[in-house]
Backbone as CSV, one residue per row, in Angstrom:
resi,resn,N_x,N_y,N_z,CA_x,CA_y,CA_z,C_x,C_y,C_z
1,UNK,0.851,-1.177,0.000,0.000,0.000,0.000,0.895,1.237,0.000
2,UNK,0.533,2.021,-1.043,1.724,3.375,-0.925,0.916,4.062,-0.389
3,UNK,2.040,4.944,0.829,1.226,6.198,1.462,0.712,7.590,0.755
4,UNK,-0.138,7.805,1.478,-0.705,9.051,0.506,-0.636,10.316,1.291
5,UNK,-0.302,11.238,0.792,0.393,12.466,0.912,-1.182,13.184,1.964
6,UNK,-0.538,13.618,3.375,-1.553,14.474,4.063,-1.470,15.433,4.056
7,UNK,-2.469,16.551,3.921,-2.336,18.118,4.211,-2.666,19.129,5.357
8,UNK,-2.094,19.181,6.563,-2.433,19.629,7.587,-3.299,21.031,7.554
9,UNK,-3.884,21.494,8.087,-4.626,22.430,7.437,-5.129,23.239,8.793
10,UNK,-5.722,24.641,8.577,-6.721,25.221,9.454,-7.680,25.834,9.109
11,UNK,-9.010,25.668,10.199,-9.837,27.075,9.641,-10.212,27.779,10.568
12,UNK,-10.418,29.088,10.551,-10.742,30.037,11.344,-12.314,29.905,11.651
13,UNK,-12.910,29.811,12.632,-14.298,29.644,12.813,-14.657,30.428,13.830
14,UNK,-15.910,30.802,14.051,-16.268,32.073,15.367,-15.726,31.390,16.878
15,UNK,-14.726,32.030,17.502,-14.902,31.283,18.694,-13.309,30.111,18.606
16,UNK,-13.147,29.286,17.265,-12.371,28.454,17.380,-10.999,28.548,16.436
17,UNK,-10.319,27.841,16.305,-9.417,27.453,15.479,-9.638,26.243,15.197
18,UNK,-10.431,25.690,14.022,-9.964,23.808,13.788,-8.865,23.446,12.699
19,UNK,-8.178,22.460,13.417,-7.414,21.400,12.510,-7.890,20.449,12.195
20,UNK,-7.502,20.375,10.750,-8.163,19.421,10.312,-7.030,19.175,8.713
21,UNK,-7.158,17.584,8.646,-6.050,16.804,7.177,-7.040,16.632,6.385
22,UNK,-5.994,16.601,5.072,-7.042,16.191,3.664,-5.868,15.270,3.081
23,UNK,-6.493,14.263,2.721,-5.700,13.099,2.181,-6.690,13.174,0.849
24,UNK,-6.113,13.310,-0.252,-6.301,13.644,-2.011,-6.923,12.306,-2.568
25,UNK,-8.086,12.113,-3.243,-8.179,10.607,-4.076,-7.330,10.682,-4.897
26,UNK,-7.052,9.371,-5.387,-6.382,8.831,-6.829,-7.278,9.833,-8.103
27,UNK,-6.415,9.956,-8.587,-6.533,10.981,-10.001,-7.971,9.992,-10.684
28,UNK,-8.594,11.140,-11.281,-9.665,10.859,-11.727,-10.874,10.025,-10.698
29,UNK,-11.299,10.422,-9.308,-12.160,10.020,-8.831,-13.316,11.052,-9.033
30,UNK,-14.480,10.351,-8.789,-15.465,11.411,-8.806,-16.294,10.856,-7.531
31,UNK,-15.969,10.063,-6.305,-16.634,10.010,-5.498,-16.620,11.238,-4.275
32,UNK,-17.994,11.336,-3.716,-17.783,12.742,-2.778,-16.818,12.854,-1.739
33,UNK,-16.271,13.492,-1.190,-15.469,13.754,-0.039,-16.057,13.021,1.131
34,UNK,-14.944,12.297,1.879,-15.954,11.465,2.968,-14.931,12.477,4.213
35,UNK,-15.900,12.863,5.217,-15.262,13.252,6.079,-15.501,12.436,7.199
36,UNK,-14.485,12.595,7.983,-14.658,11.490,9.239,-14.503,12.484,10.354
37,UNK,-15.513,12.280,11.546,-15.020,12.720,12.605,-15.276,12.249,14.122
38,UNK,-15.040,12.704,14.848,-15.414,11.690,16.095,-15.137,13.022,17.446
39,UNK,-15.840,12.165,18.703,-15.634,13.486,19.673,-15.740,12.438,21.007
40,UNK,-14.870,12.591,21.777,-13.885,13.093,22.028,-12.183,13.042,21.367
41,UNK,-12.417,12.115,20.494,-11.521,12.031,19.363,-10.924,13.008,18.547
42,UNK,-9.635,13.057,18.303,-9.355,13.670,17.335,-8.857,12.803,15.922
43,UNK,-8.234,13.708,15.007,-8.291,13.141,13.991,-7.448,12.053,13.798
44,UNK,-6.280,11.975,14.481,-5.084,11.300,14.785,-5.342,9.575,14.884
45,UNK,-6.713,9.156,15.468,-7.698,8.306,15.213,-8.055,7.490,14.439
46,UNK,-8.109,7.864,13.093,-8.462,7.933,11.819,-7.641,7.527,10.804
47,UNK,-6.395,8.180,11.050,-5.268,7.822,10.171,-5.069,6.165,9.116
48,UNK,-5.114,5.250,10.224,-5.164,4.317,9.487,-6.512,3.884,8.588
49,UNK,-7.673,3.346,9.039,-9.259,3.529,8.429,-8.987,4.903,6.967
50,UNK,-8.305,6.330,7.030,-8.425,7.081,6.027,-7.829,6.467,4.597
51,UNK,-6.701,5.440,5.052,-5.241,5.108,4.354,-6.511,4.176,3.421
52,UNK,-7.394,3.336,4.077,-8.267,2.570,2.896,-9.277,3.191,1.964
53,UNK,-9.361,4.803,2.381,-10.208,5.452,0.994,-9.609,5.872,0.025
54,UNK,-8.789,5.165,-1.236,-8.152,5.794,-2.360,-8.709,6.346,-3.563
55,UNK,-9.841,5.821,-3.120,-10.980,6.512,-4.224,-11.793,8.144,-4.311
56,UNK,-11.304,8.200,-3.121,-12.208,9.612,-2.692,-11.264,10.502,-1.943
57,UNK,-11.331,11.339,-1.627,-10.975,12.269,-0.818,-11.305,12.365,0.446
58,UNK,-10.489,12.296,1.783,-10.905,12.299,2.678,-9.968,12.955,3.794
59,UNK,-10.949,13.993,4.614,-10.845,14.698,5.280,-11.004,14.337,6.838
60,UNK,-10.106,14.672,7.429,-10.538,14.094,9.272,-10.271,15.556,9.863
61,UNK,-10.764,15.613,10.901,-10.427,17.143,11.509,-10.898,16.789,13.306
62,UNK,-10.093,17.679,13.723,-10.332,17.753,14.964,-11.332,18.564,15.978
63,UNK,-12.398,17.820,16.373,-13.364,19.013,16.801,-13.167,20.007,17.687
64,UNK,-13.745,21.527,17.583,-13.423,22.361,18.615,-13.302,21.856,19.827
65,UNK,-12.276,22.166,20.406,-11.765,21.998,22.039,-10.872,20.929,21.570
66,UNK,-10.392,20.047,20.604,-9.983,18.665,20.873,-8.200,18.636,19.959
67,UNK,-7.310,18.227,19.990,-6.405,18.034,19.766,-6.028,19.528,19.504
68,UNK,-5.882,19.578,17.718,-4.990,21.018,17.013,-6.488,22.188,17.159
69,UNK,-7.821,21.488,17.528,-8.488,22.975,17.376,-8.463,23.507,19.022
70,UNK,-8.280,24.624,18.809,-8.273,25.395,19.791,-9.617,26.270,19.744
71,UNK,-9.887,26.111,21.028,-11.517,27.486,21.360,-10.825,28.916,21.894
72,UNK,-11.450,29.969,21.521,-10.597,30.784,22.367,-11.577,31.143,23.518
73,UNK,-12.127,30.799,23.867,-12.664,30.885,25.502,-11.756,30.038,25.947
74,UNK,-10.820,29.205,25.587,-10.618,28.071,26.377,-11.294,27.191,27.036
75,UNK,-12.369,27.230,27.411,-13.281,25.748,27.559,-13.215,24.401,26.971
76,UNK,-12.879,23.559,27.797,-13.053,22.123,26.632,-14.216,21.444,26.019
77,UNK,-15.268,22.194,26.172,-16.501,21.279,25.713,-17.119,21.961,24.721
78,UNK,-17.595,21.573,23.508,-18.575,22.377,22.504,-19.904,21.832,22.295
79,UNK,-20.604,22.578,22.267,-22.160,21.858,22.577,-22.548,21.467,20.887
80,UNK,-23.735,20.830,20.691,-23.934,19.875,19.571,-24.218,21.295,18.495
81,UNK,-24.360,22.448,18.515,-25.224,23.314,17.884,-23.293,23.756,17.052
82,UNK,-22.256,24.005,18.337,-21.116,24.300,17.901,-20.552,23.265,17.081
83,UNK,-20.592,22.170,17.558,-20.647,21.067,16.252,-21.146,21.243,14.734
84,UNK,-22.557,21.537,14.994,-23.063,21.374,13.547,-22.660,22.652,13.157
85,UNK,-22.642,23.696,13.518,-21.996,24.770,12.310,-20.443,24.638,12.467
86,UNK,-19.407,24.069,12.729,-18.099,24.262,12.699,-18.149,23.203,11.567
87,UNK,-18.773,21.642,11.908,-18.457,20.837,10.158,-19.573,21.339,8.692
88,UNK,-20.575,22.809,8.965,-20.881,23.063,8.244,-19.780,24.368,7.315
89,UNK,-19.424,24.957,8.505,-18.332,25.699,7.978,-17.041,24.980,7.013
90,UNK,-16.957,23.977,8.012,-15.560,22.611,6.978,-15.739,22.988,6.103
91,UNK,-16.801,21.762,5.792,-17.688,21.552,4.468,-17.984,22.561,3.454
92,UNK,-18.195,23.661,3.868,-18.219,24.922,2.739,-16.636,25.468,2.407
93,UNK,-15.885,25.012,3.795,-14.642,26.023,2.634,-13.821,24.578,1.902
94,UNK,-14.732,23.929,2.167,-13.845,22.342,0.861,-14.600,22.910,0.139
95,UNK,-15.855,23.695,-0.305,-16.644,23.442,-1.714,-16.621,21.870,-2.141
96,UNK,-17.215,21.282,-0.875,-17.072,20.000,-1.385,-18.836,19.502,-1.255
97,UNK,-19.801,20.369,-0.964,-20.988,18.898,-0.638,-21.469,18.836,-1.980
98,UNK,-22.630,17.809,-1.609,-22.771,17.139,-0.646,-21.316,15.988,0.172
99,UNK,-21.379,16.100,0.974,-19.769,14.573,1.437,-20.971,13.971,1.852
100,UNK,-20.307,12.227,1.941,-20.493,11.358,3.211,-19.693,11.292,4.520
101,UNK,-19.964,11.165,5.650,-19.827,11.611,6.707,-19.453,9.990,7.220
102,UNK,-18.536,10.033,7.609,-18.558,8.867,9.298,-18.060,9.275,10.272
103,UNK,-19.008,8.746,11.266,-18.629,9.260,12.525,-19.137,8.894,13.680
104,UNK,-18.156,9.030,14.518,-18.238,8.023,15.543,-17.967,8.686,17.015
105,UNK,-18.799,8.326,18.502,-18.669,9.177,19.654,-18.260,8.311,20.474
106,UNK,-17.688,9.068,21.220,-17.251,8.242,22.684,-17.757,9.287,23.962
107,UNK,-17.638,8.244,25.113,-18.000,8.721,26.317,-16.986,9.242,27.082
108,UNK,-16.900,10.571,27.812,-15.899,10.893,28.216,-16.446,11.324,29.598
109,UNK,-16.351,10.962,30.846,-16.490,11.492,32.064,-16.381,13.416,32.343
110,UNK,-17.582,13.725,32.786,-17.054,15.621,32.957,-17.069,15.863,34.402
111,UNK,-17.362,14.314,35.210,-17.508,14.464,36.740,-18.423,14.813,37.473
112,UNK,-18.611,14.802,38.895,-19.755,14.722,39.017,-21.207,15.212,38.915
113,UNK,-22.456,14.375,38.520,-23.234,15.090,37.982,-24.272,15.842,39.525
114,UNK,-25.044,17.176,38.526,-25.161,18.037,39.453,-26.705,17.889,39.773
């Protein structure tokens, strides 16, 4: 399997900084951009699972608060609403939709409940 060239990347979003990679399809694909993401996960995650899409283009990124994105409140948590417009923002500066999406959550302890 030859490796395929990653592009570390950022975007400026209200509130955040996200990082986020783009790994390029094989020349001449026309399948949509699959983005992957996960929370409390970052993209780092992904790496191997990305290495099997050579057909498409695929993007992993790190959600606000989580690895390379930084919030500037500094808070670690982003609520589901900051979610959906930060991968709607992605998604528009790829000029890529429609994508397919995978994605996957985990449970992370925030202590005790009140």
């Amino acid at each position: 399997m030859t490796m395929i060239d990653t592009k570390t990347q950022t975007l400026d979003v209200p509130g955040a900084n996200l990082g986020y990679d783009t790994r390029d399809a094989e020349a001449g694909s026309t399948a949509p951009v699959l983005l992957m993401n996960a929370s409390p996960m970052d993209a780092s995650g992904f790496t191997t699972l990305a290495a099997h899409f050579r057909d498409r283009t695929v993007v992993t990124y790190d959600p606000r608060g989580v690895g390379r994105s930084k919030r500037a409140d500094g808070t670690a948590w982003a609520t589901p609403d900051e979610h959906a417009d930060d991968l709607h923002r992605l998604i528009s500066s790829l000029a890529a939709a429609p994508v397919d999406m995978f994605a996957s959550s985990g449970a992370r302890a925030r202590g005790p409940a009140s």
